[in-house]
KEDOFI-684342 format. One record per residue (C-alpha): y, z, x; residue in one letter. Coordinates in steps of 0.05 Angstrom, whole numbers, plus 5000, padded with zeros to 4 digits. Example, Ala and Ser with C-alpha at 12.3 -4.5 7.8 and 13.67 -1.06 7.14 Angstrom:
// residues 2
491051565246A 497951435273S 
***
This chain:
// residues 717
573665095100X 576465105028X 583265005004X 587865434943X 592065224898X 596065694854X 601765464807X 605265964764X 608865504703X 614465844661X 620465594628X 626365464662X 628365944718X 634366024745X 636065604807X 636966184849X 631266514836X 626865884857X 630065894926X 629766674937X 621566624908X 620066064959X 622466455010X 618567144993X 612266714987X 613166385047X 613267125080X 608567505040X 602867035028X 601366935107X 602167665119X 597767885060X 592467385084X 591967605148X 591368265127X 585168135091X 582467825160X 583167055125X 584766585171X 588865965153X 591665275178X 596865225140X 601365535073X 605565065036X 610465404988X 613465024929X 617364964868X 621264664818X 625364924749X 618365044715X 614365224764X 612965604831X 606165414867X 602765484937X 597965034974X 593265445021X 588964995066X 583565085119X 582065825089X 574965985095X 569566165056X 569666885058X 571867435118X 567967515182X 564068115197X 567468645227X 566469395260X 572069855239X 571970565274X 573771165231X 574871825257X 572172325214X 573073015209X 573273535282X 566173625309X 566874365311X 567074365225X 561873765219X 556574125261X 554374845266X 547875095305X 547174395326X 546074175249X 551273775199X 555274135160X 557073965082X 563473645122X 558773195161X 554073085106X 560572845054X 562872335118X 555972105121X 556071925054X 563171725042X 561571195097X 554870975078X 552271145143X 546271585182X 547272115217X 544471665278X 551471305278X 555171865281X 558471945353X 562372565385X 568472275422X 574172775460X 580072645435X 587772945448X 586873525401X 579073605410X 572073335400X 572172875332X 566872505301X 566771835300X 562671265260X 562670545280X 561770195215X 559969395205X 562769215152X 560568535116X 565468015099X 567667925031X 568167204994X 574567015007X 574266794926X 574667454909X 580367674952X 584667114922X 583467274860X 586367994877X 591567694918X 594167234862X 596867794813X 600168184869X 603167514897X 606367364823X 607468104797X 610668344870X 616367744868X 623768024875X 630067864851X 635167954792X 635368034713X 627867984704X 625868084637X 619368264587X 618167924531X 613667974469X 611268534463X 608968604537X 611369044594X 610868474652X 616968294684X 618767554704X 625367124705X 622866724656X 616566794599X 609966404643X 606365944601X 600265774651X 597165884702X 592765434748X 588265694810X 583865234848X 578965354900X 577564634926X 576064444858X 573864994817X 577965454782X 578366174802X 578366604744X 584266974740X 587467344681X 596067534664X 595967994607X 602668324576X 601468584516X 598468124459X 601367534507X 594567304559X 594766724607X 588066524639X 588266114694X 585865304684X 587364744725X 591964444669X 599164374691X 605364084654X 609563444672X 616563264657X 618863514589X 622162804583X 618562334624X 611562554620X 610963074560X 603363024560X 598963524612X 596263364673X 589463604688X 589763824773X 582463544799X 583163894874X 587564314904X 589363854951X 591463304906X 596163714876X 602963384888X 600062774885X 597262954811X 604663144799X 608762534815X 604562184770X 608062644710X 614862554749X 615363244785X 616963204855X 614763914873X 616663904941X 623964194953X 625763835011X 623563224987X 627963304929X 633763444979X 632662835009X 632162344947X 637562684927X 642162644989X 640061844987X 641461734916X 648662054921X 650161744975X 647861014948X 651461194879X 658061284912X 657260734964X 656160304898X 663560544874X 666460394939X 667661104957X 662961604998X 659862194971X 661562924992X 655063354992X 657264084990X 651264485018X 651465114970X 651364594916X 645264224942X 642264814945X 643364944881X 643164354838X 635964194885X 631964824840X 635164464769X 631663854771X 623963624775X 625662834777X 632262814807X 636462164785X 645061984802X 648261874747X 655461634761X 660361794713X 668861664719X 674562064693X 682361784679X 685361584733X 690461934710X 688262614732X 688062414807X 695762614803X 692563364800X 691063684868X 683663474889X 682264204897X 683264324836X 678763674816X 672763924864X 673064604839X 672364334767X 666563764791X 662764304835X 662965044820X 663664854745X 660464324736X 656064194787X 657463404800X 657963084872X 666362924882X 666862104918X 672262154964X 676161524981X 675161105047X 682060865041X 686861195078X 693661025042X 691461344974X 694761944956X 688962314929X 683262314977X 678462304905X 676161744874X 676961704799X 668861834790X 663962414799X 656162404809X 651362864768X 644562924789X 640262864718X 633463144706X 632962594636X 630861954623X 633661374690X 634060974621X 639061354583X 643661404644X 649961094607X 648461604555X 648262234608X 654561934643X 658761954576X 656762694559X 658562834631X 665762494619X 667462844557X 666263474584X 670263334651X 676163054619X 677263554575X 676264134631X 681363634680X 685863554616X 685764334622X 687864334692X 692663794674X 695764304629X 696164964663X 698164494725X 704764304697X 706164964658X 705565364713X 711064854750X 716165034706X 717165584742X 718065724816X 713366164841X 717166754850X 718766874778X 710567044771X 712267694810X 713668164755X 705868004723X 703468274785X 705968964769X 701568924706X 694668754747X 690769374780X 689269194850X 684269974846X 685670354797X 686770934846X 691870434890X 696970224839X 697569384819X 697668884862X 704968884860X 704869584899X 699669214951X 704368654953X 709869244985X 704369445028X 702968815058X 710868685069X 711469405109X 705569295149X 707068555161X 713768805191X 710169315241X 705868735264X 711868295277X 715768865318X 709768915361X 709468155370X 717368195383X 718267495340X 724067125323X 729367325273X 727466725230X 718966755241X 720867515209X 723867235155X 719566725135X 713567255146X 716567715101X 717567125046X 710266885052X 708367725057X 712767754985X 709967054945X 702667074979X 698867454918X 703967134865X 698766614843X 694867024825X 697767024753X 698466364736X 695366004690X 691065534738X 688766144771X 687366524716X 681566034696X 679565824764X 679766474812X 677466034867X 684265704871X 687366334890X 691766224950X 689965414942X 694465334884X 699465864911X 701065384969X 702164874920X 707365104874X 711165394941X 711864784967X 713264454901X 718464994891X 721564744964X 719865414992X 718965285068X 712664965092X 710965565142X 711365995078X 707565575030X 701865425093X 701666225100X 699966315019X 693365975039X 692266165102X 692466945084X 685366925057X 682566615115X 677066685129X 673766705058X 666866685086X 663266775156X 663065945166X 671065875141X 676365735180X 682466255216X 688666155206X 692165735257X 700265885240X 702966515270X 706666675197X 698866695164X 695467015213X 701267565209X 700267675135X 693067515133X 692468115181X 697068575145X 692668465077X 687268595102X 689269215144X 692669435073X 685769395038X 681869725098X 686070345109X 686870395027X 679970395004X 678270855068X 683771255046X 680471404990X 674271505021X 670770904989X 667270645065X 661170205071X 654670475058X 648470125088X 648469465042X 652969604998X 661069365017X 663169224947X 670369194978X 667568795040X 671469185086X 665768895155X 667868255126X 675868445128X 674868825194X 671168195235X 676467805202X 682168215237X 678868165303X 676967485304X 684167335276X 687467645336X 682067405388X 682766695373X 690866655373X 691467135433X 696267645392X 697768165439X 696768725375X 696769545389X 691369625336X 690170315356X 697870565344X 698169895277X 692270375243X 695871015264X 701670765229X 699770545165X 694571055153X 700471575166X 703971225113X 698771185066X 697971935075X 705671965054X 703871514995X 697071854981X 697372644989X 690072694971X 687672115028X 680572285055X 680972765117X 680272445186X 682471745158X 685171415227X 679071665264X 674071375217X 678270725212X 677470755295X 670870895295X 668870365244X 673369845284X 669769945339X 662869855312X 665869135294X 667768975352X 661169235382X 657268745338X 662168135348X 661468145427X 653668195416X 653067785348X 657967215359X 660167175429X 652367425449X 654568015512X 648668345531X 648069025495X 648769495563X 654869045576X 657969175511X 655969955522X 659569935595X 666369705559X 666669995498X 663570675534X 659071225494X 663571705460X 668371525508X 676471725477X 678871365546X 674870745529X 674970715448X 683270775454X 683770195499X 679169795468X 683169845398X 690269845447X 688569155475X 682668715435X 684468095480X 683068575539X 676368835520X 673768095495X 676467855568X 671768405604X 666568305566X 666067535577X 667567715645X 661768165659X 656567715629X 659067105673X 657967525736X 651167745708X 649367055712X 652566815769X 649167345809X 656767735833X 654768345792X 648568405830X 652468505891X 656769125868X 651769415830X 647569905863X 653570115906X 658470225848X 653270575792X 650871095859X 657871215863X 658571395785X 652971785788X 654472205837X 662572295809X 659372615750X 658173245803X 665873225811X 671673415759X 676772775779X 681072555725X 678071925703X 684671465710X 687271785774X 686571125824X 691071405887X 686871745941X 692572035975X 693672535925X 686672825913X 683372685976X 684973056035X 683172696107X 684173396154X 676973576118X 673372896143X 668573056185X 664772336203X 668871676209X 664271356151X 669371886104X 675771636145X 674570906133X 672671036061X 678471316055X 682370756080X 678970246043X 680670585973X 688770566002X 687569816007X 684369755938X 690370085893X 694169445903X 688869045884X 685769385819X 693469485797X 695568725806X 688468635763X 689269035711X 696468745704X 694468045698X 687468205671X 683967795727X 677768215741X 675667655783X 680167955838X 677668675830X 670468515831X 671968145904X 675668705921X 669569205903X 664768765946X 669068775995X 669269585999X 661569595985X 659369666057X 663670086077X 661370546014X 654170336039X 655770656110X 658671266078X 650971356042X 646671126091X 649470926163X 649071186230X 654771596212X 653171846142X 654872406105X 651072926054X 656272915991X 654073495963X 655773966029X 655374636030X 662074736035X 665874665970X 672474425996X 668473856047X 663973725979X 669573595932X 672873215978X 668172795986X 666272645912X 673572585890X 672571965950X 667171725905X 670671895836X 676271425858X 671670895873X 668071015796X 675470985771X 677270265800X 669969935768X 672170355709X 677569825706X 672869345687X 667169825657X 662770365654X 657370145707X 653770735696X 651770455622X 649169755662X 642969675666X 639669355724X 638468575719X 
***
């Protein structure tokens, strides 16, 4: 068993890139191995800044033997008169074969021939030096660029290239244009630390070979020193360290020899909100905030920062006061745009907003701001709130996009919304209103929060409603991966929004009425708008009951129905009804309950498809008709669906399906009696009147379980 190294060195790639490369390795190279019939014990995939490499072990020395079977060409054109044809006689050779080996096999459209060929194993050598190009020249991912004068495409220009077969290199050649790198075992250590080239002896003391020139080229080992040196930098302050995880991430793939620095800023600038601080430390700058363990302070930050450097441990002081300079003077910024944007409450900032395009076919984001105010009225009518909930809705609904034109804002977009509920409740606007700013963004991202005040949640749903049925309006939807406007994203957000604070919401008639008014608005609105908003809602909602709250898929089918217009309208009429059922039906899949209605319930659906009975009628003394009963198994069926009404009404009232699923078992022998007892009947009777009767008896029964679902989408447990 032999062992492979392969490091690809370049200059400097961008962070991102690492990550995404690790991952493609980590999914190609075991595929394309065992493709080639290589087997392997184990593929380690690694990387730093300079470098991405992979450690192959327990490969072995070349492929095993094998007999591959190859169906040549129909038996009728390779053999005439009992001789080979030229068509037999090219297979023959194209295979390196006898005509001895050829074999005549029937097959589903005729007699083929057939050779079984052995074919020898190749030195596994030579496959990885085939492998290698593809694994480098096949990489994915953003801005990749030539240079000299060559045409291949990398992030970054590679400088060398090492591949090791236990300890011998494998001759392998990168040529773009007059620019050729030939593979060696000589790698590169820290441009600081260790500027001098380390020569790799075996694969397998690779990393090893490494740390010696300070490059720890094992991500996750980075993570880790550099999770323990934060954390021991900011314990050495007095404070603890927050570790943001997208910035780990990040700052992980910028360093080869990760060392905390800590640096401090004025203590001055704690006076400045500390989201305006972290944004600054992390998305700009990348340093680690230290929050405060002492509860009285009023800023949770303490006055220092920690940068992770990839210099000299020795020149640390030196690091920490370029890090300072450049965070003062971006905090001094914030400092400034902090208080100039004070001067004025935050309603005076309205009139900017007519001068900033929302889309350029939509108007500015003053017109959206309108939108959001009509629509955020419509959602309060239908959740009949309070006189003085309506007004602050329509004050957070007015001031909730205003920040967007200040002068924080404009240099830190990430603080929309965040600095918004600042200046409102510096301005003394009420503390509902100023909450509601922020809230109405929520959530930002699949982990992030919902809003949790009734006055957010209101506006948060009417902007994103606003931007749905606009950008559908003008026929912009979601294609495959592409949601530039990330309308899933705003969709999920409006049914998770009203699933997790119960709000009893119409969304069916809320998206007939605003895309009506859009129409109004928007003469030239894309045809069919409210049914493709309904349609696209409900593909949402099909993937949030599998996806998040993980319904079975045939459950999901049973209450959302298949091109069902009875199902898909309730469903959008009553969200908190269909997440209800839904839960519902998977608890009494487990418990074992839905086992007991089943068979009884979907024979009874099936057969109701003969019949023509309205699908919501639920009284049997209008449609069935007991002078035409002919056995007593009809009369007591009969008298057990009188006895269910009450029952399936006072449940769909109260939406406990709990008390119509007892209620079903409790009709299911008598249903079982009117199939199969001594006194059982043929539905489908000869005469049409009897027949009809009888499967409107059965149609009424499908119409109560269609209370709770479509048991004829269920499948079996």
């Amino acid at each position: 068993m032999v062992s492979f190294l392969l490091e690809v060195g370049t200059e400097e790639l961008p962070a991102t890139f690492v990550e995404t490369a690790i991952q493609q390795w980590k999914q190609k190279i075991p595929a394309s191995l065992k493709e080639q019939f290589l087997s392997f014990e184990s593929v380690q995939v690694l990387g730093t800044p300079r470098r991405l490499a992979v450690l192959i072990e327990g490969l072995p020395s070349q492929q095993p033997d094998r007999e591959e079977e190859i169906k040549g060409p129909p038996a009728s054109t390779a053999f005439k008169d009992g001789k080979p044809t030229p068509a037999a006689e090219g297979f023959i050779k194209k295979q390196g074969v006898t005509l001895e080996n050829l074999e005549i096999r029937p097959t589903s459209k005729g007699d083929f021939v057939f050779v079984l060929k052995k074919i020898p194993g190749r030195l596994t050598a030579e496959i990885l030096a085939e492998l290698t190009s593809e694994w480098i020249t096949k990489l994915e991912g953003k801005r990749f660029m030539r240079w000299g004068d060559g045409d291949l495409k990398f992030p970054r220009p590679i400088r060398w290239l090492i591949t090791l077969l236990d300890d011998q290199i494998l001759p392998v050649t990168l040529v773009s244009g007059s620019e050729i790198v030939k593979s060696d075992r000589i790698s590169q250590g820290h441009r600081v630390l260790h500027p001098e080239k380390i020569s790799i002896s075996h694969a397998k003391t690779y990393a090893e070979s490494l740390k010696q020139g300070f490059i720890e080229v094992d991500p996750q080992d980075r993570i880790q020193t550099i999770q323990k040196e934060v954390e021991i930098a900011a314990n050495s302050v007095g404070g603890k360290a927050e570790i943001p995880e997208d910035l780990l991430a990040e700052v992980v793939n910028l360093v080869e020899w990760p060392t905390a620095v800590v640096g401090t800023f004025d203590q001055e600038f704690l006076n400045l909100p500390a989201e305006v601080i972290k944004t600054v430390m992390v998305t700009h700058q990348r340093y680690f905030p230290v929050l405060t363990t002492e509860t009285q302070n009023s800023s949770p930050l303490k006055p220092y920062f920690i940068t992770i450097s990839n210099g000299d441990p020795a020149k640390s002081d030196l690091i920490a006061a370029g890090n300072e300079r450049v965070i003062r003077a971006r905090l001094a910024d914030g400092q400034f745009f902090y208080k100039s944007d004070l001067k004025t409450p935050l309603e005076s900032y309205l009139p900017a907003l007519e001068a900033v395009t929302f889309q350029e076919d939509l108007g500015s984001v003053r017109d959206k701001v309108n939108r959001i105010g009509k629509i955020a009225n419509w959602i309060a009518d239908q959740l009949n709130v309070s006189e003085s909930d309506r007004n602050l809705i329509q004050r957070a609904a007015l001031l909730c996009k205003a920040d967007l034109v200040t002068q924080m804002v404009y240099e830190f977009p990430e603080l929309q919304g965040v600095m918004g509920e600042k200046y409102a409740r510096e301005g003394g606007e009420p503390e509902a209103v100023a909450t509601a700013i922020f809230e109405h963004y929520l959530p930002r991202n699949a982990t992030d929060n919902l809003p949790q005040t009734l006055v957010g949640q209101v506006v948060g749903l009417a902007d994103k409603l606003d931007t749905l049925v606009s950008i559908f309006g003008l026929g912009m939807l979601p294609t495959g991966s592409s949601d530039p406007f990330a309308l899933r994203r705003a969709a999920n957000a409006v049914i998770n929004i009203i699933w997790s604070a119960d709000l009893p919401l119409n969304l069916y008639q809320l998206l007939k009425q605003i895309s009506a008014d859009f129409v109004n608005t928007f003469p030239n609105a894309m045809l069919g708008l409210t049914h493709q908003l309904d349609d696209f809602f409900l593909q949402r909602i099909r993937t949030l009951l599998q996806d998040e709250k993980a319904i079975d898929y045939d459950l999901v089918n049973a209450i959302l129905g298949e091109n069902d217009l009875e199902y898909k309208e309730r469903a959008l009429q009553d969200l908190l009804d269909v997440r209800d059922r839904a839960l519902f039906l998977q608890t009494i899949r487990k418990d074992g309950t839905l086992d007991q209605i089943y068979e009884t319930v979907n024979r009874s659906t099936r057969l109701a498809k003969q019949g023509d009975l309205d699908t919501l009628e639920l009284q049997p003394e209008t449609k069935v008709k007991p002078d035409l009963f002919q056995k007593s198994s009809e009369q007591e069926f009969y008298q057990a669906l009188v006895q269910l009404v009450p029952k399936t009404q006072a449940s769909q009232a109260t939406r406990n399906y709990r008390q119509l699923v007892e209620a079903l078992s409790e009709i299911t022998p008598t249903v079982s009696s009117f199939f199969d007892g001594p006194e059982s009947v043929l539905v489908m009777d000869d005469d049409p009147n009897i027949q009809r009767n009888r499967l409107n008896l059965l149609g009424l029964l499908r119409n109560h379980a269609r209370v709770l679902a479509d048991f004829g989408a269920i499948v079996k447990s």
